[in-house]
N, C-alpha and C positions, 0 to 999 in steps of 0.2 A: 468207214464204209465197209471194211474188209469183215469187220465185228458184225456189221449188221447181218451181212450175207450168212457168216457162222450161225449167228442167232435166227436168222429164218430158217435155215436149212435145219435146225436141231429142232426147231417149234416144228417143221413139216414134218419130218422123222419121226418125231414120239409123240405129236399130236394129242389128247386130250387124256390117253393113260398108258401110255406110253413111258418107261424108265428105260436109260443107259447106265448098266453097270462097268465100272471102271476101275483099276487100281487108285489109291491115292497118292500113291508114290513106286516110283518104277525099282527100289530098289526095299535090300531090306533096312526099318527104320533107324536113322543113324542114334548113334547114344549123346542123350544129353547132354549139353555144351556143347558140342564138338560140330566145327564150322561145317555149313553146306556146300559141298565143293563136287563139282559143278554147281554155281548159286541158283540155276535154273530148275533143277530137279521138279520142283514144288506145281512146274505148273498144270499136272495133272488135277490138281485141286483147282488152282488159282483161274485155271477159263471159266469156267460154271460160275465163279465168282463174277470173274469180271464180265459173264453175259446176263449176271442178274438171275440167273434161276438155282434153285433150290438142288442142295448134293448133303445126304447122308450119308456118314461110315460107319462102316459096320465092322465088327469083331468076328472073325473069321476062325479064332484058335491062332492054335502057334506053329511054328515052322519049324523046322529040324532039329536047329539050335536054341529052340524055345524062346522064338523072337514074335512076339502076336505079329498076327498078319491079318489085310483086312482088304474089301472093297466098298464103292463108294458107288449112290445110286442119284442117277438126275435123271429130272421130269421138268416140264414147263415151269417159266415162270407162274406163281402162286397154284401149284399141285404140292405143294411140302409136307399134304395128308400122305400121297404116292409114296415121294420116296420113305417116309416114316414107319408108312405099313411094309413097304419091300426091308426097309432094314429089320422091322420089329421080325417079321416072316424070317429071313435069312437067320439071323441071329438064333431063334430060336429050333431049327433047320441042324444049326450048326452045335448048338448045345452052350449057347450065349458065348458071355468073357469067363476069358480064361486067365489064372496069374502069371506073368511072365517066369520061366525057371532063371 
């Protein structure tokens, strides 16, 4: 019941073209292998999932220590043209992917 309420309130919020842009992860991204600790981290991605609707990431460039960085764009269930074109838009805004140093 608690999901539903989340999923109405983001369908009334961003409505028919409407995107929320968000981090995809609150920290910067850990290095392969290496356990997720806090194992919850992840769930900036993982609601959008778990409410069904549509989240693109985007490639942002890199961060200080040459760590890509990036955000993530959600719109209604079946808008996934939305967040596509906000990512394609951002991306190239941003001067697309960059390689890790």
């Amino acid at each position: 019941m608690l999901a539903e309420t989340l999923r109405s309130q983001l369908r009334d919020a961003l409505g028919d073209d409407g995107i929320l842009v968000t981090v995809p992860y609150p920290t910067v991204a850990p290095r392969h292998y290496v356990p997720l600790i806090p194992p919850f981290k992840f769930v900036n991605c993982a609601i959008f999932n778990a409410m069904s609707v549509p989240a693109t990431c985007v490639p942002m460039g890199l961060n200080g220590a040459g760590v890509p960085t990036g955000v993530q764009g959600s719109a209604n269930e079946g808008l996934d043209h939305l967040t596509i074109a906000a990512a394609v838009s951002l991306e190239e805004a941003r001067g697309g992917w960059v390689h890790p140093k």
